[in-house]
DRENZAGU-779882 format. One line per 8 residues: number of its first residue (from 1); their letters; for each residue x, y, z of N, C-alpha, C. Coordinates in Angstrom, 3 decimals, decimal comma. Each point is the difference from the previous one (the first is absolute). Example, Ala and Ser with C-alpha at 12.3 -4.5 7.8 and 13.67 -1.06 7.14 Angstrom:
REM DRENZAGU-779882
1 = as = 13,190/-5,690/7,800/-0,890/1,190/0,000/0,900/1,200/0,000; -0,350/1,050/-0,720/0,820/1,190/0,060/-0,770/1,090/0,730 $
END
This chain:
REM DRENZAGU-779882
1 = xxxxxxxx = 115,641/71,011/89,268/-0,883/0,251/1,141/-0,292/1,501/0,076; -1,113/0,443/0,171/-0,299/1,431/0,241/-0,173/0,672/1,106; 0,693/1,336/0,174/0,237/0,265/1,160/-1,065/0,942/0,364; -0,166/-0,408/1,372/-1,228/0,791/0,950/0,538/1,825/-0,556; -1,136/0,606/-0,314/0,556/1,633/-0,119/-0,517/0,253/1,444; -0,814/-0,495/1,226/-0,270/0,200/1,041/1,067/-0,347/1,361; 0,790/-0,851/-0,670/0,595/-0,501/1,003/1,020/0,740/1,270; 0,539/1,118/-0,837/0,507/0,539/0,842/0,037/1,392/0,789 $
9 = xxxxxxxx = -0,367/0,428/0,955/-0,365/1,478/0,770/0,777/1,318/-1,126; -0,760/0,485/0,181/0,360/1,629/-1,093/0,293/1,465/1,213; 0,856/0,555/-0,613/0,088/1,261/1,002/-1,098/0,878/-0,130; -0,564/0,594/0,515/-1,226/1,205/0,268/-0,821/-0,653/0,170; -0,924/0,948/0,603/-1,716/-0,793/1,055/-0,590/-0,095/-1,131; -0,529/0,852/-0,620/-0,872/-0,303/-1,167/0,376/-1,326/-0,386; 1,353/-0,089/-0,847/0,051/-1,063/-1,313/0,158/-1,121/1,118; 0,259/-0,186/1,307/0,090/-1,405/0,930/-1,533/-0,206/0,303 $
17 = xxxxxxxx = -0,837/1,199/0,317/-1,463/-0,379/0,103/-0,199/-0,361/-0,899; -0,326/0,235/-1,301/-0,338/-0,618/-1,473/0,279/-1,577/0,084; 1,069/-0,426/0,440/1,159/-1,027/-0,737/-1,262/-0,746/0,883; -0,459/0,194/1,522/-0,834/-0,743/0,858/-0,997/-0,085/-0,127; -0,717/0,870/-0,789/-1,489/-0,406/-0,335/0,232/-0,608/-1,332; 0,778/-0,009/-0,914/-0,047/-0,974/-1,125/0,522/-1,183/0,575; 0,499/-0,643/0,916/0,186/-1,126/0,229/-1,136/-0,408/0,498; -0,901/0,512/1,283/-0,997/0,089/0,348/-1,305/-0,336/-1,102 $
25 = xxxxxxxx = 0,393/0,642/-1,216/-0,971/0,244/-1,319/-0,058/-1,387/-0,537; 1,693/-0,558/0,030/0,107/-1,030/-0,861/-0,668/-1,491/0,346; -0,177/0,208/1,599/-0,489/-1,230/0,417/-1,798/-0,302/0,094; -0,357/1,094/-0,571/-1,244/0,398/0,031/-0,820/-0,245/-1,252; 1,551/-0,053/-1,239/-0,545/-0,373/-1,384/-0,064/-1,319/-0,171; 0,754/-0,958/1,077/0,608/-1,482/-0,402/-1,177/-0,405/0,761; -1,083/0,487/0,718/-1,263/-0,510/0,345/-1,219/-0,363/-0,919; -0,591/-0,917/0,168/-0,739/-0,198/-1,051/-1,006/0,834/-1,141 $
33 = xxxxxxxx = -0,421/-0,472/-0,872/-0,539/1,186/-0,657/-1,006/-0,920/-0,880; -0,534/-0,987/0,926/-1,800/-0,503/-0,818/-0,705/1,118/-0,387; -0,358/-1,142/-1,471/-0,695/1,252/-0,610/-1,566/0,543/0,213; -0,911/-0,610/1,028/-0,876/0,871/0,636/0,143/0,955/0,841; 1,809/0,023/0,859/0,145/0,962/0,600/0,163/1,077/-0,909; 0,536/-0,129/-0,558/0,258/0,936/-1,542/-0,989/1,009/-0,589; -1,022/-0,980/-0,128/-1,524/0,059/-0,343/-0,452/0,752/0,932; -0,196/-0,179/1,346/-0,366/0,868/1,174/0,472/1,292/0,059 $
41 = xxxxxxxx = 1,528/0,086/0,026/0,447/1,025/0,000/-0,361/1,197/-0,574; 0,118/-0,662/-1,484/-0,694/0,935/-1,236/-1,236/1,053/0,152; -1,288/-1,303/0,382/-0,835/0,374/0,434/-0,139/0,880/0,697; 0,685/0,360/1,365/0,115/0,443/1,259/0,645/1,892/-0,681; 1,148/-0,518/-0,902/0,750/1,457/-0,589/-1,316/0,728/-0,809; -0,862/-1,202/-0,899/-0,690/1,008/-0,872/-1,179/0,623/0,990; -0,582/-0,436/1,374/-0,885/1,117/0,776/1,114/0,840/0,415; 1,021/-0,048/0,365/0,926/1,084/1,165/-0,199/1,320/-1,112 $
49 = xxxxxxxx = 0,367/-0,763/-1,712/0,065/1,482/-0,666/-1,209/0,457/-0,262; -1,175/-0,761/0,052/-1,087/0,536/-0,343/-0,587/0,766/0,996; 0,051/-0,348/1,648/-0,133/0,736/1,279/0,572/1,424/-0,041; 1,350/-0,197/0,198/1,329/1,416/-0,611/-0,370/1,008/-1,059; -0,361/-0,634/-0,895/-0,461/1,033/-0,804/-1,324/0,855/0,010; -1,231/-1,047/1,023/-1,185/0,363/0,469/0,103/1,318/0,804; 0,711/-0,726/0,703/0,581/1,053/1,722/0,572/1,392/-0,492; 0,948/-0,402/-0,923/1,123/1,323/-1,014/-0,353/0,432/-1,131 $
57 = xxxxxxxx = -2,072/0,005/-0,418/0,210/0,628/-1,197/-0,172/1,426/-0,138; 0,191/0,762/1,199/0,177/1,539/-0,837/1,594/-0,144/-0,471; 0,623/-0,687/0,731/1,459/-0,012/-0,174/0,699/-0,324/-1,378; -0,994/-0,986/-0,313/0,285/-0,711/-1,669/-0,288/1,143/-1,001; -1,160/0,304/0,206/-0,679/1,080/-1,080/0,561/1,168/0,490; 0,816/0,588/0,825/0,682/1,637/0,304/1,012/-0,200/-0,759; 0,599/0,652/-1,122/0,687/1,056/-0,898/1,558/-0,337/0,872; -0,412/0,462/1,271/1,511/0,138/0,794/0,307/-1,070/0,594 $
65 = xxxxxxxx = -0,849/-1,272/0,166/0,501/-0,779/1,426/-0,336/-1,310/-1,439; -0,089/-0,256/-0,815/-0,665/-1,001/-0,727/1,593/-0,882/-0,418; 1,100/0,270/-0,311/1,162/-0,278/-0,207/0,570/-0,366/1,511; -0,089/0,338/0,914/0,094/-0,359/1,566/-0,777/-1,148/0,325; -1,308/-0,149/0,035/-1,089/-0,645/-0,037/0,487/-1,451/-0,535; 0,405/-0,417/-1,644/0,236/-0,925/-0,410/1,377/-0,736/0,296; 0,670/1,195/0,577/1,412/-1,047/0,974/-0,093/-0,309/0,971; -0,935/0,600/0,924/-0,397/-0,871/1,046/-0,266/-1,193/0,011 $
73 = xxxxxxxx = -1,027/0,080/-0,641/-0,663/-1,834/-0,773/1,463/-0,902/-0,356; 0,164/0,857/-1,137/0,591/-1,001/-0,904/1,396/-0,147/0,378; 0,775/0,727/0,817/1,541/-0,021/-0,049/0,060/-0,309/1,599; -0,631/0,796/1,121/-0,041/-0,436/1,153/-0,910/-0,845/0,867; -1,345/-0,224/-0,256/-1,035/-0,533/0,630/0,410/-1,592/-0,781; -0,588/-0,211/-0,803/-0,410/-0,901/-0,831/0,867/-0,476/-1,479; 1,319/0,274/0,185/0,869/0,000/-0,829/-0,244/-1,440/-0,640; -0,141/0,058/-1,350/-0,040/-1,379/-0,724/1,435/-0,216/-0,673 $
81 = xxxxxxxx = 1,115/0,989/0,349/0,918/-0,063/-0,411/1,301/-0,536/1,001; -0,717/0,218/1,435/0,826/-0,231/1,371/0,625/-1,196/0,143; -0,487/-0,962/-0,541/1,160/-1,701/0,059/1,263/0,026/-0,821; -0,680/0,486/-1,665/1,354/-0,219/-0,849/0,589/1,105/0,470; -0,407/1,311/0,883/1,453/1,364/0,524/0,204/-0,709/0,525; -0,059/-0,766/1,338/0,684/-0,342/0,809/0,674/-1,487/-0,352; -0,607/-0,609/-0,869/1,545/-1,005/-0,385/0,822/0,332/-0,771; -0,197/1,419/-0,922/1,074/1,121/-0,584/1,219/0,348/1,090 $
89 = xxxxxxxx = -0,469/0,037/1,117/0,766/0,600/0,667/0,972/-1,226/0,503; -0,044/-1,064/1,265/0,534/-0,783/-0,134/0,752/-0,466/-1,098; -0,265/-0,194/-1,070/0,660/-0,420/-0,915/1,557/0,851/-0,536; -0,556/1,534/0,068/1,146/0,994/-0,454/0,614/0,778/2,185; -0,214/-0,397/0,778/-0,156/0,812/1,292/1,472/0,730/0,083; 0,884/-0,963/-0,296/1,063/0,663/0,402/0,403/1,122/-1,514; -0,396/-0,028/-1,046/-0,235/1,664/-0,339/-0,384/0,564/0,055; -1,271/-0,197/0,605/-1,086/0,627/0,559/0,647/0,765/0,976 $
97 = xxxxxxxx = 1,382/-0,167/1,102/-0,190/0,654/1,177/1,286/1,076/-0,743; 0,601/-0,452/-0,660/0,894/0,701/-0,595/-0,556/1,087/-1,033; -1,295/0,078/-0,751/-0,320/0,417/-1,150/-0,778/1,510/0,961; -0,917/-0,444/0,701/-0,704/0,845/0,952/-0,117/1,047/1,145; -0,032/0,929/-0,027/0,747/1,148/0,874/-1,254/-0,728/1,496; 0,878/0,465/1,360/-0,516/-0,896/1,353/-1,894/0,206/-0,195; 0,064/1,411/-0,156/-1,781/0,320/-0,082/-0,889/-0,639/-0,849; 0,570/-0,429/-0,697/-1,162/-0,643/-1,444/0,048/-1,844/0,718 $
105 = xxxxxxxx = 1,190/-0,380/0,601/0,093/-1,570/0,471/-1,238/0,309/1,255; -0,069/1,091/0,968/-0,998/-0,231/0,860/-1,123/-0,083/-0,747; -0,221/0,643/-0,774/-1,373/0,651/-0,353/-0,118/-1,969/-0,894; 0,865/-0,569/-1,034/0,113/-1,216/-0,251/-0,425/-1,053/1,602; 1,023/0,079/0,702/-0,558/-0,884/1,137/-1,554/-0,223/0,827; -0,446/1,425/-0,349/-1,401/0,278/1,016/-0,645/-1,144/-1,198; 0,013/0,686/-1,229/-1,143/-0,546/-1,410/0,442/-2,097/0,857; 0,709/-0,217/-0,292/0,191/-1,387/0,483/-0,219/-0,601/0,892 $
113 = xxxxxxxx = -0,018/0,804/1,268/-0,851/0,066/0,969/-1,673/-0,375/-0,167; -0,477/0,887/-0,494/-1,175/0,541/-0,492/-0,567/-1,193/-0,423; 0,454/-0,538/-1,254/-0,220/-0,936/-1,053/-0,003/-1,409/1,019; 1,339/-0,429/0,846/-0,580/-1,154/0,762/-1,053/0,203/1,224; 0,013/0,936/0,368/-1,373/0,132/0,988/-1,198/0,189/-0,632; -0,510/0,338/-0,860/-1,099/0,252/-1,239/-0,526/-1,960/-0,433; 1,104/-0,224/-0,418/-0,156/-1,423/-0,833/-0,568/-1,123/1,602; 0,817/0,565/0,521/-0,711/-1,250/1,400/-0,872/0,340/0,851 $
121 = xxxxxxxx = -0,676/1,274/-0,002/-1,271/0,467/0,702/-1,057/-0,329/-1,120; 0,286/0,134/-1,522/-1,000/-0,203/-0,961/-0,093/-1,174/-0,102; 1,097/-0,994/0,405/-0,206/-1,366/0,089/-1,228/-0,435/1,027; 0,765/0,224/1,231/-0,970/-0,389/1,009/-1,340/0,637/-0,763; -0,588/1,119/0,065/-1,324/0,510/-0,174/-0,411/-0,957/-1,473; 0,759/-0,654/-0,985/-0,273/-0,951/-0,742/-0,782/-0,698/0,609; 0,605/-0,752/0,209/-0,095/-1,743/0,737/-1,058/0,593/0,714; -0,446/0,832/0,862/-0,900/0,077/1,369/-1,695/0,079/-1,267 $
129 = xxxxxxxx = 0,341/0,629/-0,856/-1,484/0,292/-0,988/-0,368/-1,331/-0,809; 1,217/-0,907/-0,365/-0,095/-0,951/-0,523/-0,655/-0,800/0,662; 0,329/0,107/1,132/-0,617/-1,067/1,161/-1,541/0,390/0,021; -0,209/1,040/0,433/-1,090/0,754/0,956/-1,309/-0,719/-2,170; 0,235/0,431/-0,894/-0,542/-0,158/-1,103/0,303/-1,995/0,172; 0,737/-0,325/0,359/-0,011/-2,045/-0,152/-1,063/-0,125/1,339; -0,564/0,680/1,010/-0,555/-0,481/0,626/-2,048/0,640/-0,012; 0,558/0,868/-0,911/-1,433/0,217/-0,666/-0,463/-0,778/-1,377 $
137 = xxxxxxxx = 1,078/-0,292/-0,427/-0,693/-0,510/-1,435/0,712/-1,614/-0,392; 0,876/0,233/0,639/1,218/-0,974/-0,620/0,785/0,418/-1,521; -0,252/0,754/-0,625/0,574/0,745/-0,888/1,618/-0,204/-0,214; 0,802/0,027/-1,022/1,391/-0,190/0,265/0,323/1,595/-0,568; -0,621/0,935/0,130/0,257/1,102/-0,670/-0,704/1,232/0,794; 0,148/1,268/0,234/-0,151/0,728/1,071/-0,623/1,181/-0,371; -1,366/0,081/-0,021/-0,547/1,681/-0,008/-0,160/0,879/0,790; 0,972/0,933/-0,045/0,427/1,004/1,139/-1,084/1,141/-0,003 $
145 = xxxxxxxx = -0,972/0,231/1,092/-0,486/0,964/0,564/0,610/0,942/0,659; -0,787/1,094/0,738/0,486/0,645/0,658/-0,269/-0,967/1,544; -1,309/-0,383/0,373/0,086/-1,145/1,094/1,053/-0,715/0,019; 0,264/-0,752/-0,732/0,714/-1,098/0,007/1,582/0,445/0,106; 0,439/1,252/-0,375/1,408/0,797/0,122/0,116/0,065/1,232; -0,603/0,698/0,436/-0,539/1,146/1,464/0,106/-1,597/0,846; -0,949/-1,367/0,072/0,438/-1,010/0,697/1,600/-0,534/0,053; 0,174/-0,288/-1,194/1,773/-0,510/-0,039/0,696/0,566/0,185 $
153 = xxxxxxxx = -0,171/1,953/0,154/0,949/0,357/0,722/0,217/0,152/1,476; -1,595/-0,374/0,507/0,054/0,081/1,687/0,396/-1,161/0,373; 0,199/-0,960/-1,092/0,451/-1,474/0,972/1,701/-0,372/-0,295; 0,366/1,082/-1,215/1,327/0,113/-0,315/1,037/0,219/1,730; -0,894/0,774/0,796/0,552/1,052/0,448/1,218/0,529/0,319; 0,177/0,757/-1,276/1,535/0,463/-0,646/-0,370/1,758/0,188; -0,653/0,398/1,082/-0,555/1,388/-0,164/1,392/0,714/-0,064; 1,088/-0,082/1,099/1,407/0,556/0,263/0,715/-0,253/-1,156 $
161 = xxxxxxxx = -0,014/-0,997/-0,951/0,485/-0,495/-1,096/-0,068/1,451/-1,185; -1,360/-0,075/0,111/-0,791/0,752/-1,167/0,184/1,295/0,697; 0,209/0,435/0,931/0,391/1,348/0,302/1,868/0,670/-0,035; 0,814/-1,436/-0,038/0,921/0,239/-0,576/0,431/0,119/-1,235; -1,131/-0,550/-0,653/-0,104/-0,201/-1,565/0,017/1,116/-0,239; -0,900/0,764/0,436/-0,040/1,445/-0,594/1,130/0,995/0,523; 0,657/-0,040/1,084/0,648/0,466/0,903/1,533/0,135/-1,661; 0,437/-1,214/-0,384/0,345/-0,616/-1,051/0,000/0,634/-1,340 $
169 = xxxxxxxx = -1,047/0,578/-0,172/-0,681/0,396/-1,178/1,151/1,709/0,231; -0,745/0,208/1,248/0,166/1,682/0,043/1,679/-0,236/0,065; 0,392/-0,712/0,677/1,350/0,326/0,089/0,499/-0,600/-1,761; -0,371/-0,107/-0,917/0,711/0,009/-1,179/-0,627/1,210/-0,779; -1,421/0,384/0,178/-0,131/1,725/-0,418/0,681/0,987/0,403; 0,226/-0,583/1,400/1,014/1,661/0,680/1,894/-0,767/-0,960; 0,136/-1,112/0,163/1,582/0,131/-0,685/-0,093/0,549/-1,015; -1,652/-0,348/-1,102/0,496/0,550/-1,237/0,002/1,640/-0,148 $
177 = xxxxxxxx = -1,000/0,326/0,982/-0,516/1,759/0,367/2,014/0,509/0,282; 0,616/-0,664/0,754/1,349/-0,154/0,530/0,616/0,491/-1,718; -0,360/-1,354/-0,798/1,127/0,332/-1,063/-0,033/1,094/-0,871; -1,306/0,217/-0,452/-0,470/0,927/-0,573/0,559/1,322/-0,180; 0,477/0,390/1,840/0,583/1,131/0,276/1,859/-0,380/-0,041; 0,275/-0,789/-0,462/1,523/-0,173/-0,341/0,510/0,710/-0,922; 0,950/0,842/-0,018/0,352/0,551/-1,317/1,123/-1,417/-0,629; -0,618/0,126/-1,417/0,652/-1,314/-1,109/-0,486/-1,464/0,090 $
185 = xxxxxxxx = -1,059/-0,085/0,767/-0,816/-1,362/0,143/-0,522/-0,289/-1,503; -0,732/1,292/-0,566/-0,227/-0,519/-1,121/0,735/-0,270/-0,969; 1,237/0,754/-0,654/1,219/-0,485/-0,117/0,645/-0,940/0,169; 0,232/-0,358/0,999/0,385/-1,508/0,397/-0,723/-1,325/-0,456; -1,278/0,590/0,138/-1,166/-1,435/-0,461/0,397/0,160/-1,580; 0,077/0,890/-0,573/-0,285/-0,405/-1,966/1,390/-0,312/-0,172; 1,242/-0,227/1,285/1,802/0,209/-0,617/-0,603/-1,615/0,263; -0,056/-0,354/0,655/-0,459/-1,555/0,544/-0,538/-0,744/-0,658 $
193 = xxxxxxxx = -0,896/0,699/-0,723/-1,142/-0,849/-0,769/0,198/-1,445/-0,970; 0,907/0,637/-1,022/0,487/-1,297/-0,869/0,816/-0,746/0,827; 0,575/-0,164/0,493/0,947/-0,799/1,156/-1,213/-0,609/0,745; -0,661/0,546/1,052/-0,929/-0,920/0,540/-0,740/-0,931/-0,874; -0,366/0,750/-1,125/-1,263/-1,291/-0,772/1,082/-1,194/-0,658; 1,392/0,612/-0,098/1,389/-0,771/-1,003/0,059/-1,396/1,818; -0,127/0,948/0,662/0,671/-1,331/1,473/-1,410/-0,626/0,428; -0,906/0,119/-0,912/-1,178/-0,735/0,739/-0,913/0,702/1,175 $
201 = xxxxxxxx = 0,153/1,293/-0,100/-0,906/0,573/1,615/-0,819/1,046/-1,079; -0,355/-0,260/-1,241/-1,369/0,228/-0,600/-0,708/0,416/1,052; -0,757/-0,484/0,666/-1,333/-0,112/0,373/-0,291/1,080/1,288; 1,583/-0,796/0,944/0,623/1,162/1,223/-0,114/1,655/-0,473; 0,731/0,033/-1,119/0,276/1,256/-0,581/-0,883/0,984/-0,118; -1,432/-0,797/-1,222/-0,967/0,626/-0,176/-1,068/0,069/1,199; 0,040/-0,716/1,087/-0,542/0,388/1,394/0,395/1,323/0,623; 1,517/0,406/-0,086/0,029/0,984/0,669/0,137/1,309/-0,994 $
209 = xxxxxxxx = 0,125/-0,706/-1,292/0,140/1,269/-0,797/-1,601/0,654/-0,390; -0,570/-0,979/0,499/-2,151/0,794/-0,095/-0,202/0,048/0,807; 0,578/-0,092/1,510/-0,602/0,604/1,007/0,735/1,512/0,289; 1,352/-0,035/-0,484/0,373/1,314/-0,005/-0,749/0,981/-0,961; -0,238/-0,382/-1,216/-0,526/0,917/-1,065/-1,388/0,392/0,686; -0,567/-1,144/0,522/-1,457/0,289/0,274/0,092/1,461/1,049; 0,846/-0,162/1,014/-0,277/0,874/1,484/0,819/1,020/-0,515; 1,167/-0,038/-0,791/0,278/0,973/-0,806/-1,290/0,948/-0,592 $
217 = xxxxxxxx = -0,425/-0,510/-0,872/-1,016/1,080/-0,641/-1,039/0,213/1,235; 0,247/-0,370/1,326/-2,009/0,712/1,549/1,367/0,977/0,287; 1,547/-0,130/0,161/0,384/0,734/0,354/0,375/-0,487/1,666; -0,117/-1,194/0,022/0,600/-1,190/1,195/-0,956/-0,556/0,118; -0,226/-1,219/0,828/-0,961/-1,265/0,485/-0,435/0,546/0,996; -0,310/0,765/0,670/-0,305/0,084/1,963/-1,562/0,346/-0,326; 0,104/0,531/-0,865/-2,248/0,714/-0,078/-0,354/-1,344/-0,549; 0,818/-0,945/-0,688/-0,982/-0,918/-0,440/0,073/-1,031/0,573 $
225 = xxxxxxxx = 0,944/-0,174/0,845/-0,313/-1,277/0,753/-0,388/0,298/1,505; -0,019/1,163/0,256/-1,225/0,499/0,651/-1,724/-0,336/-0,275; -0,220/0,097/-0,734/-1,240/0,185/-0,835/-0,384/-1,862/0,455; 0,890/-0,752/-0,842/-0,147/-1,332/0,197/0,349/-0,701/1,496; 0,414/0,401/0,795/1,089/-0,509/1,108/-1,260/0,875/1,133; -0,828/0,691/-0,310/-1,143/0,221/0,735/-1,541/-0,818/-0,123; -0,039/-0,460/-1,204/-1,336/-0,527/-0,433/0,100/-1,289/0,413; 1,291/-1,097/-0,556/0,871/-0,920/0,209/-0,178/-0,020/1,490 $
233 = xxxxxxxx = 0,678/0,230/1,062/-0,260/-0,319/1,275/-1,154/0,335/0,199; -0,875/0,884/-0,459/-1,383/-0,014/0,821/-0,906/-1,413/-0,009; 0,577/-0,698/-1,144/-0,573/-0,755/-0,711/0,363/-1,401/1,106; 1,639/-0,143/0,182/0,525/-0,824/0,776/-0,795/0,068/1,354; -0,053/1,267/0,399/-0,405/0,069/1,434/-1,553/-0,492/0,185; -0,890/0,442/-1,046/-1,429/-0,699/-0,211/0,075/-1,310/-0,218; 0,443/-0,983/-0,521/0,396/-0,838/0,165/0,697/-1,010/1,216; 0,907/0,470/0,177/0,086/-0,468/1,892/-0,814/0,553/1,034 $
241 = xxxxxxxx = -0,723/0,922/-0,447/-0,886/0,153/1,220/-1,424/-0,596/0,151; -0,163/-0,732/-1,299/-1,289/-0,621/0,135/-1,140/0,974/-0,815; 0,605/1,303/-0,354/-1,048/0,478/-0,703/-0,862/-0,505/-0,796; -1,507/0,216/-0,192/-0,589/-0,885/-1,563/-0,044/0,516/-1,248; 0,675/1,136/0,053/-0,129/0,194/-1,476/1,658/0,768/-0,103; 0,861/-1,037/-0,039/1,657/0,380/0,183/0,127/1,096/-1,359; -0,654/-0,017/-1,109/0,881/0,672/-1,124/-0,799/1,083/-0,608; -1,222/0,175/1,271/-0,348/1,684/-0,236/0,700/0,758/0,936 $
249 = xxxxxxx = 0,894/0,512/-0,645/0,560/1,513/0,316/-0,356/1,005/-0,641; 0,553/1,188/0,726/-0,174/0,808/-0,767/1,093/0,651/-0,970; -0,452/0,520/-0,863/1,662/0,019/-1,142/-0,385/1,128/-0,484; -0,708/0,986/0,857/0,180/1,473/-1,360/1,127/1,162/0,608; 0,659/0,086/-1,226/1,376/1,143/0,222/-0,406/0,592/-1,072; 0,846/1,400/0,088/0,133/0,304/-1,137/0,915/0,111/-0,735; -0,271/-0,382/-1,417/0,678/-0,634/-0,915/0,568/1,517/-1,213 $
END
């Protein structure tokens, strides 16, 4: 018989918060997973990155923020890697709380955080476009506009959701802006390295070991998730307020 690695309470807030959103996580995976929701989803991820990158392209193409830029997307926003980390983790947790100094398990707990509030707001805004496209066409398949976004998210209405989302975001730029300034963080991540990928937290590992390298080389996270964590809510707030054209902002800094 195999034993729950969740089952039993852990000492420190971090690794006991963790232990609760992966249980939280786990009941969230044992929910169904039809494959048009699947299909939807997909759909739904490939406008978010194509929007993101619309909204963020001086950010992509700047020299300095372009390595920042693609972990947003790819490691925190829109992680295509965020299910198998987080059943990495469950699976290994209790070395996980032992392997991990307390700061890197928060900065771990928020990302998990993150990842189940992300997956079930992108759900709902799924299903709401799927619908809104079955009652225009009957279609079993979903072409995402900017109308048709801008509708499923006013009928989502997850506005507080999506403002914690980001709320979320910043608080894992400022932990990593946090680690950055640790003396032996980086040290610690490459003493770790073969051991984590040897115990299965691959994936964990290389999450925090490229978000450190990344804010490592701006010299901390706070200017850049500034940059995003301003455009980003303007965007939220046009959006709950009924604005009609939610995703003109304005975005010139200098770069």
């Amino acid at each position: 018989m195999s034993v729950d690695k969740l089952a039993k309470p852990v000492s420190g807030q971090h690794g006991e918060a963790l232990r609760q959103l992966l249980l939280q996580n786990r009941h969230r995976h044992v929910q169904s997973t039809h494959s048009d929701q699947t299909q939807h989803l997909q759909s739904l991820m490939v406008w978010q990155t194509s929007r993101l990158k619309q909204t963020h392209a001086d950010l992509f193409s700047s020299e300095r923020y372009q390595q920042a830029a693609h972990y947003f997307i790819e490691d925190l926003y829109l992680s295509p890697n965020a299910i198998q980390r987080d059943k990495d983790l469950e699976r290994v947790f209790p070395t996980l709380v032992k392997l991990l100094p307390d700061d890197m398990l928060e900065t771990v707990a928020n990302a998990v955080e993150l990842n189940i509030l992300s997956a079930e707001l992108d759900q709902q805004l799924a299903d709401n476009l799927f619908r809104i496209a079955r009652e225009k066409n009957t279609e079993s398949s979903i072409t995402i506009c900017h109308s048709s976004y801008v509708q499923a998210y006013r009928e989502s209405a997850a506005g507080d959701l999506r403002v914690h989302q980001l709320n979320l975001i910043n608080q894992i730029g400022s932990d990593l802006d946090h680690l950055v300034r640790i003396p032996l963080i980086s040290w610690t991540l490459r003493l770790i390295r073969k051991r984590a990928h040897k115990k299965g937290l691959g994936s964990l590992h290389e999450f925090l070991e490229r978000g450190f390298n990344t804010f490592k080389d701006l010299g901390g996270a706070k200017e850049f998730m500034s940059i995003i964590s301003s455009r980003e809510g303007q965007i939220i707030e046009n959006l709950n307020s009924g604005h009609h054209s939610p995703f003109a902002i304005d975005t010139r800094i200098n770069l």
